[in-house]
N, C-alpha and C positions, 0 to 999 in steps of 0.2 A: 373572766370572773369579775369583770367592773373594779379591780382595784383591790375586793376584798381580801384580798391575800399577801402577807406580808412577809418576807424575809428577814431572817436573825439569825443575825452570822456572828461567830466568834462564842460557839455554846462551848462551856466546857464539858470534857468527860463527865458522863454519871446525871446528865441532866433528862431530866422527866419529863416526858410531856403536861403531869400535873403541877410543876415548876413551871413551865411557858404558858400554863391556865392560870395559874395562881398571877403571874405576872399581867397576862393584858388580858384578863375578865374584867378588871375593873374597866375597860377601855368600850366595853361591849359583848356579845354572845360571842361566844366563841365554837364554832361550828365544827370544826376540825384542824387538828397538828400533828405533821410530821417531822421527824426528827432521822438524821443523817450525821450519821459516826464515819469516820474519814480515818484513815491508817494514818496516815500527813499530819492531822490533829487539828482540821481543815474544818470542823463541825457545824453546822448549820442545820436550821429546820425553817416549817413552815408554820403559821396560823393561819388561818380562814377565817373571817370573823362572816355577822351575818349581815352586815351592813358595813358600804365602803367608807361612809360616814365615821366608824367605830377605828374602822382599819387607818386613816387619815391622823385620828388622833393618837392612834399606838405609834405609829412612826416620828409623828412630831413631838409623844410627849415620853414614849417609853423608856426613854433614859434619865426621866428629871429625877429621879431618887437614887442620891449619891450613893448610900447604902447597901443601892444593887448593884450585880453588875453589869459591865456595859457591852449591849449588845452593836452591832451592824445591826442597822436597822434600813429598810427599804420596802418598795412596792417589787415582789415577783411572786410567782409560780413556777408551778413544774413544767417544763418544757414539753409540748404535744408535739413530738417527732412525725414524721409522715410512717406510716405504713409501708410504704412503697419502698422497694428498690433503689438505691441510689442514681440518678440519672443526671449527664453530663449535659444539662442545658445550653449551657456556650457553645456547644460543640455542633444544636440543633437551629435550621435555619424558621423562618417564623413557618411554614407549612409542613414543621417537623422531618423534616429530611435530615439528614445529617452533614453537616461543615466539611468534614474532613473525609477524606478518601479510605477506604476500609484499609490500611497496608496495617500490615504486625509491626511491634518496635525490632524486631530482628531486623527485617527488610528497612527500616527507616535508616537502623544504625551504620547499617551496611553501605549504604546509599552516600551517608554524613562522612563515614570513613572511608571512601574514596574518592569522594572529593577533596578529604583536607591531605593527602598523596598524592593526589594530580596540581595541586599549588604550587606555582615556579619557590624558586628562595630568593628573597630579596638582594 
């Protein structure tokens, strides 16, 4: 999203997304904001502004009025997770075969503990 999107961290309970507009419309359009309530009390949201131009300036200047309060401020967005399946990359060599030898962790553990019983004692 080019930057457009900014992160405000430290919102308190009971805040509106028309309190995060009221806040940095003066900064630029303001496209779109999400807002994240956290049990922890962890709260944070988003704004989109429509230009990174606009967004550069909320970060740099959204705190200068003592008056209000103060947020975390930052360049982020929502995280695009893959779709896909979790897959053990390290484990694949570069023509996608796989590193390790198929054995189950039983057969590995089995293997581990009988060798650490065949060890003389010093």
């Amino acid at each position: 999203e080019e930057r457009r999107v900014i992160y405000v961290g430290k919102l308190a309970d009971g805040t509106t997304r028309s309190d995060l507009r009221q806040r940095f419309e003066p900064f630029g359009p303001v496209v779109d904001i999400s807002l994240h309530f956290r049990e922890r009390g962890d709260n944070y949201g988003f704004v989109t502004f429509a230009y990174k131009v606009d967004a550069y300036e909320a970060v740099e200047h959204g705190n200068d009025d003592p008056h209000l309060p103060k947020y975390d401020l930052s360049f982020g967005g929502r995280r695009a997770f893959c779709k896909e399946t979790y897959a053990d990359l390290d484990a694949v060599d570069d023509d996608g075969r796989s590193k390790a030898n198929d054995v189950d962790f039983e057969t590995l553990l089995r293997a581990v503990q009988v060798q650490l019983t065949r060890r003389p004692c010093s």
